[in-house]
C-alpha positions in Angstrom: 111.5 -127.4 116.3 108.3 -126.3 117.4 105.5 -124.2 115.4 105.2 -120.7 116.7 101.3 -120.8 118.2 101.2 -116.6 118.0 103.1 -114.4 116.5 103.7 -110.5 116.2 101.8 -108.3 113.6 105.3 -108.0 111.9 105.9 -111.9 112.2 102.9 -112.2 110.1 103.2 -110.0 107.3 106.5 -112.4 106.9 105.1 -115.5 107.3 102.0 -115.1 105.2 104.0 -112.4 102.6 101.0 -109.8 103.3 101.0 -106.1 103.2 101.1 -104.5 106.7 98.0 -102.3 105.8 96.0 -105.4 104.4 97.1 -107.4 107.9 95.8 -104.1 109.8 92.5 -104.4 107.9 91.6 -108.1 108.2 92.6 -108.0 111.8 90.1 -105.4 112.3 87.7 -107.7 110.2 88.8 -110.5 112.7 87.9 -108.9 115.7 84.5 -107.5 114.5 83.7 -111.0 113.8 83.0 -113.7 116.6 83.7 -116.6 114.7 87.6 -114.9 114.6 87.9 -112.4 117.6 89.8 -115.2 119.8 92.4 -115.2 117.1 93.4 -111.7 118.2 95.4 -110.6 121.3 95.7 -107.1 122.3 98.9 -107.2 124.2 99.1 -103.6 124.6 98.8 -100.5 123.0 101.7 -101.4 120.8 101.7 -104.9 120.9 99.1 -107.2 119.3 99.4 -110.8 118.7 97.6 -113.1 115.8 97.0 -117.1 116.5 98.7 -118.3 113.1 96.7 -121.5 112.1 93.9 -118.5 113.0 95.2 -116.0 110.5 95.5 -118.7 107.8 91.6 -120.2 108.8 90.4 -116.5 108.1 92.0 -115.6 105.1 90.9 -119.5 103.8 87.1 -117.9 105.0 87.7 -114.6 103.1 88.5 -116.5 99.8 85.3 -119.0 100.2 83.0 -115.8 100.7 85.1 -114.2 97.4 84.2 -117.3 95.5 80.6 -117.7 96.2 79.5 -113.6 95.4 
């Protein structure tokens, strides 16, 4: 079985056990920041897809940032 490369907004909130609003908010904070913005594929209006290992790189970021301040 092979590890899902992207998955939906929905798919993610499941996988990682996140709130929808928080995902909504750090993929906002993902796309304002270059280091992250290729994580994130606007599909379509409705339809946005998140690179997991991406998701899970940016939330390990958010947590070193937390620990230095």
């Amino acid at each position: 079985m092979t590890e899902k490369k992207y998955g939906t907004k929905q798919e993610i909130v499941e996988m990682f056990g996140v709130k929808k609003g928080t995902l909504n908010n750090d993929l906002t904070k993902m796309r304002r920041n270059p280091k992250f913005a290729q994580y994130v594929i606007r599909k379509s209006y409705k339809v946005t897809l998140v690179n997991v290992v991406g998701y899970e790189e940016f939330i390990k970021y958010c947590e070193r940032l937390q620990a230095i301040n």
